[in-house]
C-alpha positions as a Python dict, from the first residue, in 0.01 Angstrom:
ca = {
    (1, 'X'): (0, 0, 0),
    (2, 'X'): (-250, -5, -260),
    (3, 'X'): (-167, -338, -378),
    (4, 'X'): (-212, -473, -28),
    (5, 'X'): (-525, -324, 51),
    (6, 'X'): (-668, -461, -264),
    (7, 'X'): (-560, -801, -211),
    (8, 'X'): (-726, -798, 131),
    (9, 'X'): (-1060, -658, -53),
    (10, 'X'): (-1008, -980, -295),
    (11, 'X'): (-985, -1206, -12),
    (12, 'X'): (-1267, -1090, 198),
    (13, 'X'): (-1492, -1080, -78),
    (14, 'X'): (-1380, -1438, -191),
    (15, 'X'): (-1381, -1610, 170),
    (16, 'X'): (-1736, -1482, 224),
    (17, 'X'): (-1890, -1530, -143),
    (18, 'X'): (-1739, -1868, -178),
    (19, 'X'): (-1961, -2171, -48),
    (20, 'X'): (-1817, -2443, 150),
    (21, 'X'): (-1877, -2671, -157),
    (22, 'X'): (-2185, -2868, -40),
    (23, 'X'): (-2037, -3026, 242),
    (24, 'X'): (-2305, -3175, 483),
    (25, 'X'): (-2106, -3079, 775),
    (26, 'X'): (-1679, -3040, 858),
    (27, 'X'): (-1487, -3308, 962),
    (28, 'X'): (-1491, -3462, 1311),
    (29, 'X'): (-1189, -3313, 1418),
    (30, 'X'): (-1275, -2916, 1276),
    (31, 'X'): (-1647, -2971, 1418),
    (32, 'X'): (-1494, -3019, 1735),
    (33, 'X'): (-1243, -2766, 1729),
    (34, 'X'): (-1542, -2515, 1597),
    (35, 'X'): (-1779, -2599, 1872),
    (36, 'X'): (-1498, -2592, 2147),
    (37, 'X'): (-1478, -2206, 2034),
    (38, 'X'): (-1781, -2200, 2012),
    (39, 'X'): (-1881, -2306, 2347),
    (40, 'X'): (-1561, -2160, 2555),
    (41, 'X'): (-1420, -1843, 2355),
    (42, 'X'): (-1832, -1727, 2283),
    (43, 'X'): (-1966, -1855, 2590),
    (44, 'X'): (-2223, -2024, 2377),
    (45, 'X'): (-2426, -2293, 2477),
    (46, 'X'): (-2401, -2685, 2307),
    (47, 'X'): (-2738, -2553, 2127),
    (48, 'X'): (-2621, -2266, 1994),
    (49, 'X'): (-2312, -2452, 1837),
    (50, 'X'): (-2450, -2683, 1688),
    (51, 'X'): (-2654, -2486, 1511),
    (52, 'X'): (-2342, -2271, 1404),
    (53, 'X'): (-2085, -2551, 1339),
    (54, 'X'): (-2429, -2688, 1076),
    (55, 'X'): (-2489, -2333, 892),
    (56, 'X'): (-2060, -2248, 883),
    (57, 'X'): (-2016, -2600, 733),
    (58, 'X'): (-2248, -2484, 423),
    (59, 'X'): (-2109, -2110, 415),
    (60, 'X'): (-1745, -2134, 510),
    (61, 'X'): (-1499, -2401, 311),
    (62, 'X'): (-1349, -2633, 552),
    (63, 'X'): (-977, -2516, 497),
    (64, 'X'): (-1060, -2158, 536),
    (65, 'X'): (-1263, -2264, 887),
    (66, 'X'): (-933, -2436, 991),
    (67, 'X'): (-681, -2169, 932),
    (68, 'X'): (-924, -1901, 1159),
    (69, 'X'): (-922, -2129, 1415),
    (70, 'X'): (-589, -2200, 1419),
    (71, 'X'): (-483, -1870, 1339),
    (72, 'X'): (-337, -1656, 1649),
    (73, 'X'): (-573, -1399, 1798),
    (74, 'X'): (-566, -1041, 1792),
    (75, 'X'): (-337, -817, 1593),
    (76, 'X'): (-134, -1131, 1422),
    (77, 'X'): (-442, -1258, 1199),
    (78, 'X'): (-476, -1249, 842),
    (79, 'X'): (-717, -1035, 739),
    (80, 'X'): (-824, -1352, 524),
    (81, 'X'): (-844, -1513, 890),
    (82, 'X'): (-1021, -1199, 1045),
    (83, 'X'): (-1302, -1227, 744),
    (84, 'X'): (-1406, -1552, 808),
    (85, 'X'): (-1371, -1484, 1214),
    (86, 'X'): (-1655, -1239, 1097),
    (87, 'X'): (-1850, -1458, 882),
    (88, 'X'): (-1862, -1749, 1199),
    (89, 'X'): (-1962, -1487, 1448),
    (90, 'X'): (-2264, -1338, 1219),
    (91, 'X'): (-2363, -1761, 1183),
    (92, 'X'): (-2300, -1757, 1567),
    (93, 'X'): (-2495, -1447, 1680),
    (94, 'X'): (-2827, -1534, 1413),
    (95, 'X'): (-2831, -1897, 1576),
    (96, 'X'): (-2785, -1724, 1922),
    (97, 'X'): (-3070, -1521, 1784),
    (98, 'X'): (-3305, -1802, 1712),
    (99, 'X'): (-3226, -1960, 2065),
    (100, 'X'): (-3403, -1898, 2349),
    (101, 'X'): (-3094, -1896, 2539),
    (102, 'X'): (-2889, -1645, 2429),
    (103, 'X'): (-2628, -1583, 2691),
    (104, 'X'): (-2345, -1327, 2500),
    (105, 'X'): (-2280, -1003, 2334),
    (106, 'X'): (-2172, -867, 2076),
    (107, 'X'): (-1858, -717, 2245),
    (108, 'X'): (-1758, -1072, 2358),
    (109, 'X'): (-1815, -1230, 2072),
    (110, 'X'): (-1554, -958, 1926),
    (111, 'X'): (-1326, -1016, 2153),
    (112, 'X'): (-1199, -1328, 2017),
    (113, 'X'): (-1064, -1123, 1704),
    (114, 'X'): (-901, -887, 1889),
    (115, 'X'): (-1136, -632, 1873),
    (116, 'X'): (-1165, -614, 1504),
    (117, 'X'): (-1439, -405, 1408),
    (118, 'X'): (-1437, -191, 1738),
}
């Protein structure tokens, strides 16, 4: 048990320290998939996500960013998965933040991850 919780310390602390290499932005297919999320599972507006999909493409690596969204939700994510579910919604709530058209919670932005963190 100890091992396990320690290897899910390890990969939180590596998904979120670990920049996305200096790529200017994800490929077409994972920018689309991010601001589909973005837009439907957040209730975000086109705004919002761009903004988002533009700051996660400098913070989260590409393959990480593909594996959350492709991971299934709720209690069958990775905590790897889970971590960088996290990391997006932080870059998701600050651009919210910064818009002038904020139209979500908190609670619903959680809700995508199952309720993690609740």
């Amino acid at each position: 048990m100890r091992f396990s919780a320690l290897f899910t310390a390890l990969a939180v602390t590596f998904v979120i320290s670990v920049p996305a290499q200096a790529l200017e932005s994800y490929p077409a297919q994972l920018t689309s998939q991010f601001v589909s999320w973005c837009t439907t599972a957040q209730n975000q507006p086109q705004t919002v996500c761009s903004c988002a999909v533009s700051q996660a493409s400098v913070q989260i690596p590409a393959v990480s960013m593909a594996s959350f969204l492709n991971a299934p939700e709720g209690a069958g994510m990775t905590s790897a998965s889970q971590s960088v579910g996290v990391a997006a919604l932080q870059i998701v709530t600050t651009c919210a933040a910064t818009s002038a058209s904020s139209g979500t919670s908190g609670k619903s932005l959680m809700n995508s991850l199952g309720g993690f963190g609740q």
